[in-house]
LOMI-109246 format. One record per residue (C-alpha): residue in three letters; x, y, z. Coordinates in steps of 0.25 Angstrom, whole numbers, padded with zeros to 4 digits, always signed. Example, Ala and Ser with C-alpha at 12.3 -4.5 7.8 and 13.67 -1.06 7.14 Angstrom:
# residues 2
ALA+0049-0018+0031
SER+0055-0004+0029
This chain:
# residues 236
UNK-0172-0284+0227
UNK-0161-0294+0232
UNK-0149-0283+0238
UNK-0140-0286+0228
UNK-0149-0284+0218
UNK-0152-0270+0222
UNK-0137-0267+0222
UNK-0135-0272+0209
UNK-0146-0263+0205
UNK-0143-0251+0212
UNK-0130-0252+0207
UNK-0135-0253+0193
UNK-0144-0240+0195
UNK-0136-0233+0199
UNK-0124-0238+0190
UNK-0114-0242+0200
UNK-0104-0250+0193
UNK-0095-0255+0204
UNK-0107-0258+0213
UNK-0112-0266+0199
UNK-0099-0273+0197
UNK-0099-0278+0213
UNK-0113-0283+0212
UNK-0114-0290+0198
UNK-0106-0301+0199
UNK-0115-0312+0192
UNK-0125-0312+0181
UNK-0135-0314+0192
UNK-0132-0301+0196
UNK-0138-0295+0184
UNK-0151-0298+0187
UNK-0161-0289+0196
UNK-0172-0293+0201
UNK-0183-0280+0206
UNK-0195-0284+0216
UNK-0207-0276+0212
UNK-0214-0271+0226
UNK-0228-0275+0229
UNK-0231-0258+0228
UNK-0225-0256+0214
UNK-0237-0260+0202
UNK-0228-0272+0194
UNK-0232-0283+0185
UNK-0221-0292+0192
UNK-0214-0293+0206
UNK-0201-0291+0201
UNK-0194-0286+0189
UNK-0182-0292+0185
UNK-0169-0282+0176
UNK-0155-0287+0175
UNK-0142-0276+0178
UNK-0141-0274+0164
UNK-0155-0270+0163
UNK-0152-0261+0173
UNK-0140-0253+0166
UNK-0149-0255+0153
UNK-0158-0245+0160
UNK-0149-0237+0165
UNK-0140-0234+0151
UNK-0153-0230+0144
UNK-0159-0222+0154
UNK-0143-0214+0152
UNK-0142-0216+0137
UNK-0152-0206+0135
UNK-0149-0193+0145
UNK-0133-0197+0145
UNK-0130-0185+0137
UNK-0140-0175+0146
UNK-0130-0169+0154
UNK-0141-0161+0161
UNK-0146-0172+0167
UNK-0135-0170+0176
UNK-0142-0160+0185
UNK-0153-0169+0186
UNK-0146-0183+0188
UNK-0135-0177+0194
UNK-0124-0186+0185
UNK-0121-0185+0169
UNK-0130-0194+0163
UNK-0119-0198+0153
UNK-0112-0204+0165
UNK-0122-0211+0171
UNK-0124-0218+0156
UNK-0109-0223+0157
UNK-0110-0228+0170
UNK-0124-0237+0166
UNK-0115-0241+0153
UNK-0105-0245+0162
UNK-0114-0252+0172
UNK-0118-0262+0159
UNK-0105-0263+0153
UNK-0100-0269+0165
UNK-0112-0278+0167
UNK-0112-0283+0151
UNK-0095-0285+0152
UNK-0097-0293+0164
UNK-0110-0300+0160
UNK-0107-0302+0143
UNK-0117-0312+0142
UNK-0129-0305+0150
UNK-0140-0305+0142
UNK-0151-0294+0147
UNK-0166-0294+0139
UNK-0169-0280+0145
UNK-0180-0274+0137
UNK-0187-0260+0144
UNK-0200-0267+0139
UNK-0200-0279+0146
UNK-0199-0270+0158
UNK-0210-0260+0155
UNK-0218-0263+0168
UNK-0207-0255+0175
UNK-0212-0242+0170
UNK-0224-0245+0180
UNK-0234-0237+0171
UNK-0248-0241+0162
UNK-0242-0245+0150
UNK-0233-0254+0155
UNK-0238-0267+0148
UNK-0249-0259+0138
UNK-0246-0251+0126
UNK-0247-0235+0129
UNK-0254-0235+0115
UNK-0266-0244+0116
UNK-0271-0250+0106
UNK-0283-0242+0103
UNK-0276-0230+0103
UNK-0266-0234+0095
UNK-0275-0237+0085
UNK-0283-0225+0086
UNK-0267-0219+0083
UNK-0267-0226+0071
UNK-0280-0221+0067
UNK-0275-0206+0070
UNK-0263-0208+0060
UNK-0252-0214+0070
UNK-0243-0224+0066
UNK-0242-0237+0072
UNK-0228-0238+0071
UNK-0228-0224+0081
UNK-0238-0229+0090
UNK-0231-0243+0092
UNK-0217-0234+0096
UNK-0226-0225+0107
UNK-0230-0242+0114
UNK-0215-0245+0110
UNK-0210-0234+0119
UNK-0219-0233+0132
UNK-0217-0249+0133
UNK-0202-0247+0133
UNK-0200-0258+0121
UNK-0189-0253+0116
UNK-0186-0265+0105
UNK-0200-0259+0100
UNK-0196-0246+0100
UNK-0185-0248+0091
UNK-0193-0256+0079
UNK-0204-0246+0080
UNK-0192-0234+0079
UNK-0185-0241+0068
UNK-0199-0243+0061
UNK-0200-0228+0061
UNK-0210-0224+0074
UNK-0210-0211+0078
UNK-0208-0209+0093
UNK-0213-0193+0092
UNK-0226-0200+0090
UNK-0237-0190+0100
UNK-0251-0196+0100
UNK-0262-0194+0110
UNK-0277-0198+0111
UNK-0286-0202+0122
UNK-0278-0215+0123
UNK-0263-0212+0121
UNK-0256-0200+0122
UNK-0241-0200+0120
UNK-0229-0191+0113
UNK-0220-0203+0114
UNK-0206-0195+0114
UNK-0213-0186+0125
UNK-0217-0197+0133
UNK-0204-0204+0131
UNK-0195-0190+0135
UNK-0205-0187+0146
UNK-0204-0200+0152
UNK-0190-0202+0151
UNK-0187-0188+0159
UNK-0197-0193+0170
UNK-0193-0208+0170
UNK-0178-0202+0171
UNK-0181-0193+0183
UNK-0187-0206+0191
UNK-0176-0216+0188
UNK-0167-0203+0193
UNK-0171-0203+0206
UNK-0169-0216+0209
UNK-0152-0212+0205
UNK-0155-0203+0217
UNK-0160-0213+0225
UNK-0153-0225+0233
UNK-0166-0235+0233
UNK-0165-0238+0248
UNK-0177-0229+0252
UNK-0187-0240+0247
UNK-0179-0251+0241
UNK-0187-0259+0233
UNK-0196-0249+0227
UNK-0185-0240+0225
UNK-0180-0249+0217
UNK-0192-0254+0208
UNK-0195-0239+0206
UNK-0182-0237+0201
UNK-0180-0249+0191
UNK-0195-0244+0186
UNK-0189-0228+0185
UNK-0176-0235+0179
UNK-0184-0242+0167
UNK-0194-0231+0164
UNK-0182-0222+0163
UNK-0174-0232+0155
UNK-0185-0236+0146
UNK-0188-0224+0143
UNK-0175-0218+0139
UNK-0175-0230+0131
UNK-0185-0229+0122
UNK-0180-0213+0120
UNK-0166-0218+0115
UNK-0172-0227+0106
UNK-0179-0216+0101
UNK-0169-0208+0099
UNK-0160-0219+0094
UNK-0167-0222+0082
UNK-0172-0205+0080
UNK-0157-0205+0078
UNK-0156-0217+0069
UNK-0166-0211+0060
């Protein structure tokens, strides 16, 4: 990763908002380029993100534990504050940018969770037929691939449509409690993307940071889907 890069991305990690506002001078600047190492399983040899799609990431990783002020004793900082400052980090990027435009969608990025259904649906579909067959609703099933594949556009119809994401199936195929594999994921996903906050990337430069970005999108996906989950619970 060119040095400047690296900068502008540590500096969005870990939300420094002077550092950002002497790196990003240009619209050039926005855009960060990750070289995959020979070591790490990837379908390509780099992955490209953009600043913004950064702070994306880190708001809704926040948005969802920003009122948990227990998480203190864990993380060490409110999470509330950490919130303001990734809110702050893109309001500053957006005023000086207005006409930025960022396609950032969690499931085009799906091969950064690095695990077997990244490019396949976690209910096949022999099972999911064999779901239907068992009383099942398609509608359900759909929101369980919806979910694990991080489609978040996806998500929303099949929520709006009426799916019900405390759906818990399980035979020799699939086995899954979606909110209990969302939740469970999420705490895990969370723990992984904080040690990297406790960590400068110096040790191992590169795959530090690969490992990071993937522990970052599993932990912002993730949360994601649970705040769209709980939006439209509410809306009901």
């Amino acid at each position: 990763m060119e040095e400047k890069s690296l900068k502008i991305y540590k500096s969005l990690f870990y939300l420094n908002l002077d550092s950002l506002k002497n790196l990003i001078q240009d619209e050039s600047d926005l855009y960060l380029i990750f070289p995959i190492t020979e070591d790490v399983h990837y379908p390509e040899s780099i992955v490209k993100l953009t600043a913004i799609d950064i702070l994306r990431m880190k708001i809704d990783i926040w948005a969802r534990v920003k009122i948990k002020e227990d998480l203190k004793s864990i993380t060490g900082f409110l999470p509330n504050n950490i919130y303001k400052r990734a809110i702050a980090c893109k309001a500053y990027l957006d005023d000086k940018f207005p006409k930025f435009n960022t396609d950032f969608e969690y499931v085009k990025y799906r091969d950064l969770m690095l695990d077997y259904y990244a490019n396949k649906n976690y209910i096949a579909e022999e099972a999911f037929n064999d779901y239907i067959n068992q009383g099942f609703e398609s509608i359900d099933l759909e929101l369980v691939n919806a979910a694990v594949a991080r489609n978040e556009a996806l998500v929303v119809d099949l929520l709006k449509s009426g799916a019900d994401p405390t759906i818990d199936i399980s035979n020799h195929d699939a086995m899954i409690d979606l909110m209990d594999y969302l939740e469970n994921k999420e705490h895990s996903f969370f723990i992984a993307y904080h040690s990297h906050l406790m960590d400068n990337f110096n040790e191992y430069e590169y795959f530090d940071i690969f490992n990071s970005l993937s522990d970052l999108y599993a932990a912002a996906s993730t949360s994601k889907i649970l705040l769209l989950i709980d939006f439209y619970r509410v809306s009901d």
